[in-house]
N, C-alpha and C positions, 0 to 999 in steps of 0.2 A: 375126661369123658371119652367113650368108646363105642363107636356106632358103626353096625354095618348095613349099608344101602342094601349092597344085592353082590351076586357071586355071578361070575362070568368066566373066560376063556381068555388066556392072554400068552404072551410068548416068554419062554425062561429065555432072561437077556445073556446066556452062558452058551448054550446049545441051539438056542432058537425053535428048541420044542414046544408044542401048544401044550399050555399048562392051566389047570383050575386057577382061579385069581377070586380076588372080592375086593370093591373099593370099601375102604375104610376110614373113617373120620377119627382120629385120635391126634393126641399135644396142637390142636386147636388148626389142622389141617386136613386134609383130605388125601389118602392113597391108595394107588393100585395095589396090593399085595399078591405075591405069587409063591406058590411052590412046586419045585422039581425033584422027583424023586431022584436025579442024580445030581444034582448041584445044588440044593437045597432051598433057604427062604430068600427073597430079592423084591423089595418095593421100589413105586417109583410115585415123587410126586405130582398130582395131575390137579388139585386145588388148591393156594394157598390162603383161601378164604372160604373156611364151610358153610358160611353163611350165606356168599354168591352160589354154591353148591347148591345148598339145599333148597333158596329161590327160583335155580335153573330147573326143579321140576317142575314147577308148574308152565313149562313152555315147552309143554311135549305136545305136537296134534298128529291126528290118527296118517297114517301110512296113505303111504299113495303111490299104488307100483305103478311102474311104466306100463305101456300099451303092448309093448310088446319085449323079453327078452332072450337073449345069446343062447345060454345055456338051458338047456329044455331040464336035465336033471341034475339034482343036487347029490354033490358026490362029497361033500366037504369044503369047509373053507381052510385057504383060500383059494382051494386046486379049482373050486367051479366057480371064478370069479370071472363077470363077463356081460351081463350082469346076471344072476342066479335065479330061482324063480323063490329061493331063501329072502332076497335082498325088498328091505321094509320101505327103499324110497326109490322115486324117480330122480331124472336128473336134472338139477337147477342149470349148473355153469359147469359144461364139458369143456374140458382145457386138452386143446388138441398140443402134443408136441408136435411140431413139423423140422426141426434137424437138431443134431447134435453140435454144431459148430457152434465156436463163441471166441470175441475178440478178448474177454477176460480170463480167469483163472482164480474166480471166488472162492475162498476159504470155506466163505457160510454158506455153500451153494449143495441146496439139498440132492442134486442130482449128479452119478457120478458113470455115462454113459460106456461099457466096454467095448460097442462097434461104433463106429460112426455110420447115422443114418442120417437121408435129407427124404424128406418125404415128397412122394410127387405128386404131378396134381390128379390124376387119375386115383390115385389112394386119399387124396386128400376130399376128391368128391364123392367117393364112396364113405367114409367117415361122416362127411355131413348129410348124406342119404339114408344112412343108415340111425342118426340121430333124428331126425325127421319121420321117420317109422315109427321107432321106439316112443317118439315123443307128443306126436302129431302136430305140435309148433315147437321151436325152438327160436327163443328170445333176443337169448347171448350166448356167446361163443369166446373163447378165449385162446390166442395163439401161443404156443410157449416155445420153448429150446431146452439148449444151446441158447445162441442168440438169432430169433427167428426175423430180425433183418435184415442177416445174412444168408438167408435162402432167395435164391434167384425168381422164383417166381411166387413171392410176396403178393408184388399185385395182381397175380394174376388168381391166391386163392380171396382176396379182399374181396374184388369185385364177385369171385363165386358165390360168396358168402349175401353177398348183396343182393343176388341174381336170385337166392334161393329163398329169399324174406326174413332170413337174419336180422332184426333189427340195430346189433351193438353187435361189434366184433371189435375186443381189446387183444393188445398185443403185448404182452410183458418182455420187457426190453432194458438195458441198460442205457439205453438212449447216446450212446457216444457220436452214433453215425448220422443224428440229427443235425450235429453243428458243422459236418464238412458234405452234406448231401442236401441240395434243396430238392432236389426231384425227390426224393423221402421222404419230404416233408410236405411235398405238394401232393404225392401219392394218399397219404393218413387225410389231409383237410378233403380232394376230392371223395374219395370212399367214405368218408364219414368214420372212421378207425380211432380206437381211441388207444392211446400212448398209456400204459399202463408202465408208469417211470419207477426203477427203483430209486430211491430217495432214501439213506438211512439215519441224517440226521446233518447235524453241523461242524462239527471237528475233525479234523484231517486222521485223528489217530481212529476214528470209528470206522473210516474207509477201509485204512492202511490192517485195521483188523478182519473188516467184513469181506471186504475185496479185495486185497492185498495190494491197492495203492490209494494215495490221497485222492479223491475222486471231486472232494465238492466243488470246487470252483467252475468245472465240468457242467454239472449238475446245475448249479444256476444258472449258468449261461446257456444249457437246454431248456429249462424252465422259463427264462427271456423270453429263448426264439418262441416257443412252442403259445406263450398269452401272447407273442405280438403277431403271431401269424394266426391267430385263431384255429387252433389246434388242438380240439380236445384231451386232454388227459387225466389221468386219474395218477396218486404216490404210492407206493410200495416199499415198505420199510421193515428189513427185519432185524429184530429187538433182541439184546442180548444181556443178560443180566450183569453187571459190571462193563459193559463196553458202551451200550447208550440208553439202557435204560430210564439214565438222566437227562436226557433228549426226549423222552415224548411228549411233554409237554409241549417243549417247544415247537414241536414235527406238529404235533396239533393246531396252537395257535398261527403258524406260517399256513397250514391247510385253508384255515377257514378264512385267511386274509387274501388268500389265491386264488386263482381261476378253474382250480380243480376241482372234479366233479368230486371226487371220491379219496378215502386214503383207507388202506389195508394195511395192518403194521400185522405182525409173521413170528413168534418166538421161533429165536432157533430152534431147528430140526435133526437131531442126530441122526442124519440118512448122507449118503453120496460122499462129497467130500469136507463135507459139515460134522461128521464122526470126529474130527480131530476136538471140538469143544469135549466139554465135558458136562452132563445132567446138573450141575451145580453152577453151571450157566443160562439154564433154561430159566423162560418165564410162564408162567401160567396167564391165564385169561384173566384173570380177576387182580394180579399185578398190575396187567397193561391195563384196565380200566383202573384202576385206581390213578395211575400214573397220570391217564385221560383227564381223570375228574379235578385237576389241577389246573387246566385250563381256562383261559377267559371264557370261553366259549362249551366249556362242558358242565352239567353239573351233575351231581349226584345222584345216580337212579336213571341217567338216559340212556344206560343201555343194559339188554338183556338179551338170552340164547335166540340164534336160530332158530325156529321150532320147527321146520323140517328136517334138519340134519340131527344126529345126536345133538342133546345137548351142551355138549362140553367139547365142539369141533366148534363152534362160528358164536362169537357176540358181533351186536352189531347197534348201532344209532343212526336212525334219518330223522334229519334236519330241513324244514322250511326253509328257503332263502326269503327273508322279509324287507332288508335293505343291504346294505354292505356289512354295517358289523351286526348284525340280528339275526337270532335262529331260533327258530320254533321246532321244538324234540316235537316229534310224530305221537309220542306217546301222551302228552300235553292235551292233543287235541280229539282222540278216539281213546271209549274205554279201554280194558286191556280185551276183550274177546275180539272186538274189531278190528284191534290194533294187530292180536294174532292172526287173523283171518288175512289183512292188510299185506302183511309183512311172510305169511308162509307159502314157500313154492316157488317165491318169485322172486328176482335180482333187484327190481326196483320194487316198492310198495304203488300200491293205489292206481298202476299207469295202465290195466287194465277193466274192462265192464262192472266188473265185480268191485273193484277197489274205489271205480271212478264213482260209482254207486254209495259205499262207506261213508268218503269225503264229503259228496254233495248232502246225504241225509243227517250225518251230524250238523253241517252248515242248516240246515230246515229244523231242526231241533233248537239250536243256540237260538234261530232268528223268533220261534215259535216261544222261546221265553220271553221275548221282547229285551234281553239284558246279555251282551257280550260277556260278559263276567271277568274273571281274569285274562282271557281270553287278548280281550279289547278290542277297537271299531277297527283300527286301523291293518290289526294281526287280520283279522276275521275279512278285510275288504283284497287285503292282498292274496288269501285264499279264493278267495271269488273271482280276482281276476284271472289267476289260474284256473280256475272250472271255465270260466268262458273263452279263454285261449283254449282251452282242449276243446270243446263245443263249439266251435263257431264252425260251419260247417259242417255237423255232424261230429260224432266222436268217431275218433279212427285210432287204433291201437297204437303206428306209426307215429302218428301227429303227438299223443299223449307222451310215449317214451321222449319222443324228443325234448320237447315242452317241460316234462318230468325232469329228465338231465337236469336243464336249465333253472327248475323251480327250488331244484332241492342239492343235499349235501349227506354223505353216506360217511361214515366211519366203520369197518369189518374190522374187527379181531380175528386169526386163523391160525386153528394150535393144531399142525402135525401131528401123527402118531411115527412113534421112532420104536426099534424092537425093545426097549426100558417100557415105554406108555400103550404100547399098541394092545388093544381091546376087541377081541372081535364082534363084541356089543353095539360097538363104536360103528365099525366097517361097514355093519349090515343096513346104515341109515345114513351114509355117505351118498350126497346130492352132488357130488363131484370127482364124475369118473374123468381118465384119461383113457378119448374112445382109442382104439386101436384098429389097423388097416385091416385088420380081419375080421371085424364088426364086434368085435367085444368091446364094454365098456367097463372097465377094470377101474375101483375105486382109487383114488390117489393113492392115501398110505400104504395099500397091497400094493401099487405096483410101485412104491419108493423103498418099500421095504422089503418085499419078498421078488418082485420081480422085473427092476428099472434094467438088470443085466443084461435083460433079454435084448436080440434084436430086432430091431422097428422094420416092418417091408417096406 
């Protein structure tokens, strides 16, 4: 069979010219196709499963530009990337980098900085002022690098971020400096900071390939400190086809037995200094769910696209926490339109007006049967205690994220575009820019792919 979606713009991986493309379903997968008039034809695969493909359309909802954006005129992508007044979404989770320094030398590390920068804090609060304009609340924030807790005034942007009504400010980290720095770790529990850990699996050779040393034992004994000092964190693990792709299961069930709020697993990204792998080590999204659905704790059908972003950038599944090993999928308990409604535009589902509204009037519907159903007394009472922990004293956006955190459990899927996969299809519905010190908000894969060279003010 031979089906073609739809025809877009995409990069010849030879020259890196923009070239016509079409995704293509044929020998029971899914691909980019492209041609250049000087290097000729070049596919890349972007589904290994046409059938999560052709499900991932019905999880598209309508655009939703920002309030305000950068570039007043569209001159082409990706020269007017900033964000353009072309660009079909706002911004979910701005991942600020703030330096280039880092205590490692990751193999699989998509970023490959030519100046070293450290950003200050004067750029640093212009970047969160100027997300704040564009945004008129801004939820979550994310810190990145290099390794961003090697920049000296860390807490001095946490607390900004705090000052500003930032609700969650994560920090992605390879967490080393947590097991010889307690003021580091007192710094993340006072601000409320969440330790966004990479974590890539269990075996010493998955490190010694991803990072290019054994790391885990490190690793646990960050993850010790971090549940015993009550320290929020969320895992970050990126996935490699032959290196641990036989680890997500287990990356899964260690998740849901742990104190963490969240786990994002990453297929490699052929950008930075992560070009050394090769496209026959990438994994697609419907891989790592499969690999998911392996799980004690996952089952079949819990998760599905992003519907603000493209849909072939983000899958994802939230989970109830109902006692220690029990989880109730989101999806379980709201139809599917509510459940989109639930789940688009936002980092968390339901922990705003709108969402905490969803929650409560399916609980008045179940009750108005008189019959929990599958559901059950006990699922259905534990959700109710969570409605009245967020109401007791009024609902406050604050009080819910918190609460939220605490109620639930997040699995993110996040598939890079690298010059083989990049889509300009793709770019223009990217809900996660890297803002920049000059007020643009530049989408990840543009700026991993066309423009991480540049340097940072």
């Amino acid at each position: 069979m031979r089906k073609i979606y739809h025809h877009t713009q995409a990069l010849c991986p030879a020259c890196r010219s923009k070239v016509p493309a079409r995704v293509v379903e044929k020998n029971d997968k899914v691909y980019l196709e492209k041609f250049c008039a000087d290097h000729g034809f070049s596919e890349a695969l972007i589904s290994s499963d046409p059938g999560w493909y052709r499900e991932s359309l019905r999880y598209v909802k309508p655009k939703q530009i920002p309030l305000q954006v950068h570039t007043t005129e569209f001159k082409g992508c990706p020269e007017s990337c900033g964000l353009c007044p072309e660009h079909q979404q706002h911004t979910c989770l701005p991942v600020i980098e703030i330096n280039s320094a880092c205590n490692l030398a990751c193999p699989v590390c998509l970023k490959r900085f030519k100046k070293d920068f450290q950003l200050s804090r004067d750029s640093f609060e212009h970047i969160i002022d100027t997300l704040i304009l564009c945004e008129g609340r801004v939820d979550v924030v994310n810190l990145s690098g290099g390794e961003p807790t090697l920049h000296p005034e860390l807490g001095d942007f946490l607390r900004l971020t705090n000052a500003k009504g930032i609700m969650q400010t994560t920090v992605s980290t390879n967490g080393l400096r947590f097991l010889s720095m307690p003021e580091l770790r007192r710094l993340f529990r006072d601000t409320g900071a969440l330790v966004a850990l990479q974590f890539d699996g269990f075996k010493p050779e998955t490190y010694v390939r991803l990072r290019g040393e054994d790391l885990f034992a490190r690793k646990r004994a960050i993850i010790e400190i971090l549940e015993k000092e009550d320290i929020r964190y969320s895992l970050v693990a990126t996935v490699a086809k032959g290196v641990n792709d036989d680890e997500i299961r287990n990356i899964a069930d260690f998740f849901f037995r742990s104190k963490a709020v969240s786990l994002m697993l990453q297929p490699i990204v052929l950008t930075g200094a992560a070009q050394s792998f090769t496209q026959s080590e990438k994994l697609t999204i419907p891989d790592v769910v499969h690999a998911l659905e392996e799980s004690s704790f996952v089952k079949k059908g819990d998760f599905n696209p992003l519907p603000c972003s493209h849909f072939s950038c983000f899958a994802l599944a939230y989970y109830f926490i109902l006692d220690q090993d029990r989880f109730l999928n989101l999806k379980e308990f709201l139809d599917h339109e509510d459940y989109l409604n639930a789940i688009a535009n936002k980092t968390l589902p339901c922990l705003d007006a709108d969402g905490f509204d969803l929650i409560r009037n399916k609980l008045y519907d179940v009750w108005s049967l008189a019959d929990a159903g599958s559901l059950g007394e006990q699922t259905l009472e534990r959700i109710r205690q969570v409605l009245r922990d967020v109401t007791r004293e009024g609902f406050a956006p604050n009080k819910a994220f918190s609460l939220g955190v605490e109620a639930m459990k997040a699995i993110f899927i996040h598939d890079f575009m690298d010059k083989n996969t990049f889509d300009f299809g793709r770019v223009i519905k990217c809900c996660n820019p890297y803002p920049q010190s000059d007020g643009r908000l530049v989408p990840m894969c543009s700026q991993n792919v066309f423009f991480q060279e540049e340097s940072h003010a």
